[in-house]
Structure formats: structure tokens, C-alpha cells
C-alpha positions as CSV (number, residue, x, y, z in Angstrom):
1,X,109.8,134.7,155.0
2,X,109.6,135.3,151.2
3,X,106.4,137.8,149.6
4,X,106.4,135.7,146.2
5,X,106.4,132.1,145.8
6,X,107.4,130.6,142.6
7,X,106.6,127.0,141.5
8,X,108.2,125.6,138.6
9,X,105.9,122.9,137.1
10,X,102.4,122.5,136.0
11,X,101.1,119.5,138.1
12,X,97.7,120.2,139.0
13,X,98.3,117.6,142.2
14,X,100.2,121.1,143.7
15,X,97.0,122.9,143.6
16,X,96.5,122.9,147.3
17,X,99.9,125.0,147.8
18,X,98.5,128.1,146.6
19,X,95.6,127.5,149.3
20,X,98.1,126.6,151.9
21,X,100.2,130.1,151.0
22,X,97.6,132.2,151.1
23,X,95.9,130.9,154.7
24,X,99.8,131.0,156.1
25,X,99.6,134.7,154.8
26,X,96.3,135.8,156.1
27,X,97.8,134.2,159.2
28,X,100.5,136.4,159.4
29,X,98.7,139.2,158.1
30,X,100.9,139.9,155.2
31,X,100.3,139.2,150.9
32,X,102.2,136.5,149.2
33,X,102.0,136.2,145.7
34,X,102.2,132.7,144.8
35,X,103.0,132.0,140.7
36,X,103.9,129.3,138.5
37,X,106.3,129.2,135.7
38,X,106.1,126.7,132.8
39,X,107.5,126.4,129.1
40,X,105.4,127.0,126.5
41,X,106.4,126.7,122.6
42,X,104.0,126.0,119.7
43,X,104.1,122.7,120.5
44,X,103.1,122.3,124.4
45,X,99.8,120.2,124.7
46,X,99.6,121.6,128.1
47,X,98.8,125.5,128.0
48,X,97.3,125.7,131.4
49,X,99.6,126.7,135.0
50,X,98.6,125.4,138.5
51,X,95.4,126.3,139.6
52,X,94.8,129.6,142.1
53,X,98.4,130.8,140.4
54,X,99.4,133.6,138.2
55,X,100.9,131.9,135.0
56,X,104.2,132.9,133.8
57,X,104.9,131.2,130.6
58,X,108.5,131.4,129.9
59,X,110.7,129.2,127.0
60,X,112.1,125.9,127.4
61,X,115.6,126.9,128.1
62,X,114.5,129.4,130.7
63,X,112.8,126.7,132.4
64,X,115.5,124.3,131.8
65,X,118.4,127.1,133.3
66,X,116.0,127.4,136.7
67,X,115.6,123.8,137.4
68,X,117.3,123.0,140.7
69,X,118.7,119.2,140.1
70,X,120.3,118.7,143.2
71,X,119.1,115.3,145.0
72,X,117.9,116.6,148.5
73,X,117.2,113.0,149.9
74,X,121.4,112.6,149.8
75,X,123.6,114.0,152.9
């Protein structure tokens, strides 16, 4: 069970998460906040989070510290 749910990346192709939260909450009658992180700098083309999220925009190393890197497909 978690009440936020964080997503660390900006690919529009996760937009259907946030939907897929939200009906799973209303399902168990409780509020999830779902969010997405991203770096942003001067720089960034990309200014825009996953839509149907709250945008946190957060530096580079931030983002770079929270990345998980671990290979899950190995045993």
C-alpha cells in the first residue's frame, strides 16, 4: 500500500499509470497522489512532467542520486 506514488521520468508513454492509480484508489476507497520528478536546468528542451501528474522539478544531481540502477531482470 503506499498514499504517494512517485515516477521518475518524463515519458509521456507512462501516462496511463496515473489513470491506473487513481481507478485502483477509488477502488479501495482511499487517495493516492501520484507525481513525477524530472531535472530541469536552463538547458532542458523538455519542461513538461507526465500527464495527469503533479510535476516536481528537481536538479540533475537530485535526479541522478534517486535513480535506482539495479538490473531487476538478473537473479
Amino acid at each position: 500500500m503506499c498514499d504517494v506514488a512517485l515516477i521518475f521520468s518524463q515519458d509521456q508513454d507512462l501516462s496511463e499509470v496515473p489513470d491506473e492509480v487513481r481507478e485502483i484508489s477509488m477502488q479501495e476507497n482511499r487517495w493516492i497522489k501520484v507525481a513525477c520528478a524530472f531535472p530541469t536546468s536552463p538547458t532542458c528542451a523538455n519542461k513538461r512532467g507526465i500527464n495527469g501528474t503533479e510535476w516536481i522539478r528537481i536538479d540533475r544531481a537530485t535526479y541522478d542520486a534517486c535513480l535506482d540502477t539495479r538490473d531487476y531482470r538478473l537473479k
